[in-house]
FITORLUM-176552 format. One line per 8 residues: number of its first residue (from 1); their letters; for each residue x, y, z of N, C-alpha, C. Coordinates in pm, 1 decimal, padded with zeros to 6 digits. Layout:
NUM = a = X Y Z X Y Z X Y Z ~ ...
This chain:
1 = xxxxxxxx = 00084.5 -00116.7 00000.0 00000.0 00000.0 00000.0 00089.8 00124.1 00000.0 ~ 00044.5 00193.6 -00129.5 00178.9 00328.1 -00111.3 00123.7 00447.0 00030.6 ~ 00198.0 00543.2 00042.4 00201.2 00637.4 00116.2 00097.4 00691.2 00142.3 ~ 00083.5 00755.1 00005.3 -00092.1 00824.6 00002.8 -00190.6 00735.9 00021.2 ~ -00178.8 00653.8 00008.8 -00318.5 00554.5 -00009.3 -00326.3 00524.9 00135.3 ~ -00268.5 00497.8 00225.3 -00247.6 00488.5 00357.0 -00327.0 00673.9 00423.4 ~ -00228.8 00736.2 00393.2 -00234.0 00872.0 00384.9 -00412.5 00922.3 00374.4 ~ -00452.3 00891.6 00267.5 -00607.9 00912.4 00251.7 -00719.3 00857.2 00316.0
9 = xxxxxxxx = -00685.8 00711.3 00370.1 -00736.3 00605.5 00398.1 -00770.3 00700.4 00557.9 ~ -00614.7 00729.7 00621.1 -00677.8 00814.2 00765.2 -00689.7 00906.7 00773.2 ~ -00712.2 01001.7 00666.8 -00799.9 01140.8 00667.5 -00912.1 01141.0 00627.8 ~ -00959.3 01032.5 00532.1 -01111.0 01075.9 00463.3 -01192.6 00883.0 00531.3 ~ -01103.8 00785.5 00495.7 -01234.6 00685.1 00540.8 -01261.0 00682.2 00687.1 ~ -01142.4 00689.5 00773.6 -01135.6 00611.7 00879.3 -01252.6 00712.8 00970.6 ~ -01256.4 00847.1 00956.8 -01348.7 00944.3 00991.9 -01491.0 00886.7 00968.6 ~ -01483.2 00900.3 00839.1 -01626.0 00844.9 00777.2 -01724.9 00709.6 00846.9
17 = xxxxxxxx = -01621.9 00610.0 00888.0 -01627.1 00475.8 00915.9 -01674.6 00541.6 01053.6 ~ -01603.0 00631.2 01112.6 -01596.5 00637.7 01242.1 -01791.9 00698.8 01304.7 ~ -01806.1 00819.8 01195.4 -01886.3 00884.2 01231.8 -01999.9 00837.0 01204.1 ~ -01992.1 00691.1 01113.3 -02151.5 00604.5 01063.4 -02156.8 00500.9 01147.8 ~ -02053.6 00498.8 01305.8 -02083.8 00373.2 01348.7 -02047.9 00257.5 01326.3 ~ -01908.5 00254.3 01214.2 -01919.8 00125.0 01145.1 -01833.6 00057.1 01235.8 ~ -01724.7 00120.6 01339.5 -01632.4 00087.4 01413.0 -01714.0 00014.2 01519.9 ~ -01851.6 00040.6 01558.9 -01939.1 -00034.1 01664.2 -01951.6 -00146.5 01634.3
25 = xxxxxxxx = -01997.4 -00144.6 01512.0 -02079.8 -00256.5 01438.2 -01984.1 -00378.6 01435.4 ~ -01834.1 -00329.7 01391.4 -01720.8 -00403.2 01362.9 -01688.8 -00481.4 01494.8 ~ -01678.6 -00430.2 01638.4 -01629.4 -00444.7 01770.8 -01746.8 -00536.7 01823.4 ~ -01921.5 -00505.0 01814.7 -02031.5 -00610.2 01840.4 -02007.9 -00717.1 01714.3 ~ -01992.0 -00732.4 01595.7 -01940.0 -00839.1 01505.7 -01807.1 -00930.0 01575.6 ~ -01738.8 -00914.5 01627.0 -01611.8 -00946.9 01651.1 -01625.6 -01070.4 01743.1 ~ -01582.4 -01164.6 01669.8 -01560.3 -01305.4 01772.4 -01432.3 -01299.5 01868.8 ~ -01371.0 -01224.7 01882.6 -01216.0 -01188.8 01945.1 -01228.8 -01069.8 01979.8
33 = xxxxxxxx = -01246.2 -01073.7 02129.9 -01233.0 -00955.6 02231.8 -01089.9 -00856.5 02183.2 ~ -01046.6 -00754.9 02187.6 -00916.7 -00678.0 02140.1 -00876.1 -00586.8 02255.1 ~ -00798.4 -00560.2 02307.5 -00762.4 -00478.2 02358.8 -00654.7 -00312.4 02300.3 ~ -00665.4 -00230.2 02296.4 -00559.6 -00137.2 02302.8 -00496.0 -00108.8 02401.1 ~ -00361.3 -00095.0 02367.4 -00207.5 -00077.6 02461.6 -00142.4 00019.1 02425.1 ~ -00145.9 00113.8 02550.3 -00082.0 00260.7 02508.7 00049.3 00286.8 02574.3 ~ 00189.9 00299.9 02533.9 00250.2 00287.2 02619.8 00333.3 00514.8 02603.7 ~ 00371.5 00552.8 02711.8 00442.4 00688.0 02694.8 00600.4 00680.7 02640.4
41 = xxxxxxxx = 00629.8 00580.1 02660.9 00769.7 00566.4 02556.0 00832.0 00439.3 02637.0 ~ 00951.8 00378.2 02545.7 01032.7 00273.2 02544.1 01131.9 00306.4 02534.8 ~ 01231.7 00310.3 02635.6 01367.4 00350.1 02639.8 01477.8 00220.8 02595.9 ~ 01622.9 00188.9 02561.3 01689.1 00143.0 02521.0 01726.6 00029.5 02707.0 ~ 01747.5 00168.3 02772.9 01815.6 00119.1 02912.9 01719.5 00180.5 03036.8 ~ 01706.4 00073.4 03125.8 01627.0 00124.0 03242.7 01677.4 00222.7 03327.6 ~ 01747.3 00240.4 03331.6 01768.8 00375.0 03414.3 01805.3 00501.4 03335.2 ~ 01779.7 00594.9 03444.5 01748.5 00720.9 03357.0 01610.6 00729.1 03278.2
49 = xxxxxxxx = 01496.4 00688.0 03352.8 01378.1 00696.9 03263.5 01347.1 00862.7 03229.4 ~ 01430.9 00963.1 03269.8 01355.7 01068.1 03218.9 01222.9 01123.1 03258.3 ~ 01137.2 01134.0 03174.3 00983.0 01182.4 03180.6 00895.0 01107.2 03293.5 ~ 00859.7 01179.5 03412.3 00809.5 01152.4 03490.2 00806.2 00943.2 03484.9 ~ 00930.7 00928.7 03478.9 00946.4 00780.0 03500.7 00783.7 00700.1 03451.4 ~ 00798.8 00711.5 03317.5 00660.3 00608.2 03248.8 00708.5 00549.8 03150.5 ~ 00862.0 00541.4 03115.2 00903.5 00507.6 03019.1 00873.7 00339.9 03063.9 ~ 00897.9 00268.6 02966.3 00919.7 00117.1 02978.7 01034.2 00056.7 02931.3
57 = xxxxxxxx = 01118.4 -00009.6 02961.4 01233.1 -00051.0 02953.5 01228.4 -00159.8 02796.2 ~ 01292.0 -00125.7 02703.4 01294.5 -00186.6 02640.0 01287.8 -00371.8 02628.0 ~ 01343.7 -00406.4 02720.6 01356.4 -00564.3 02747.0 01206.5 -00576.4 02797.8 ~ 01161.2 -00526.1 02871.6 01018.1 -00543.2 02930.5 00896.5 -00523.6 02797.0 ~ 00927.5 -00452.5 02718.5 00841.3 -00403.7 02635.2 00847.1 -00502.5 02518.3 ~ 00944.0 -00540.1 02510.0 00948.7 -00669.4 02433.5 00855.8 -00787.6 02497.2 ~ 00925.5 -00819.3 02594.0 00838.5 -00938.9 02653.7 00681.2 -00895.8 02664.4 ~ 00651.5 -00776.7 02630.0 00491.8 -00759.6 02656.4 00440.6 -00761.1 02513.0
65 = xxxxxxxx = 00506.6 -00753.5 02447.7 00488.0 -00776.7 02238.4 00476.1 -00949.3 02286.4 ~ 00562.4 -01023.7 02285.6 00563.8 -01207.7 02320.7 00410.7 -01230.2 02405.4 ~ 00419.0 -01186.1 02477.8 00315.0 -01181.0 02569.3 00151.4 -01174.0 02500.3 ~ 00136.5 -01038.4 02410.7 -00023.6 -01033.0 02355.7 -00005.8 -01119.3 02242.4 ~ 00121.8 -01144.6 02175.0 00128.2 -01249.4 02040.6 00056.4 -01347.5 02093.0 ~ 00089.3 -01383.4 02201.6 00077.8 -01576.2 02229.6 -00065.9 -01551.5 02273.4 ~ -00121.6 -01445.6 02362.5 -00260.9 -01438.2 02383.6 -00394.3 -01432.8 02249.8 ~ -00354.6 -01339.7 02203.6 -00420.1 -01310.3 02073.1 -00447.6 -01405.5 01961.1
């Protein structure tokens, strides 16, 4: 999928989709519960987290990628 097409897809459908409900419809359709995972950043090395310490340590953040793979 090139750039723009991506590009267009989340300025003009994903709105559209959004504002007709279709994202409801999609989530009550859904045989597989989903979760979203928000993280404030992933640092290289645990110390020194910086920003009010919410970073996640890279090694940890990995194992939490292994983690929803094997669930999902």
């Amino acid at each position: 999928m090139t750039r723009a097409l991506k590009q267009a897809i989340r300025l003009y459908l994903l709105p559209i989709l959004y504002h007709l409900r279709i994202f409801d419809l999609l989530v009550r359709m859904s045989r597989r519960p989903f979760v979203i995972v928000m993280y404030h950043g992933v640092r290289e090395k645990s110390e020194g987290f910086g920003i009010n310490s919410r970073h996640l340590p890279l090694r940890d953040f990995r194992a939490h990628l292994r983690f929803f793979s094997t669930k999902l």
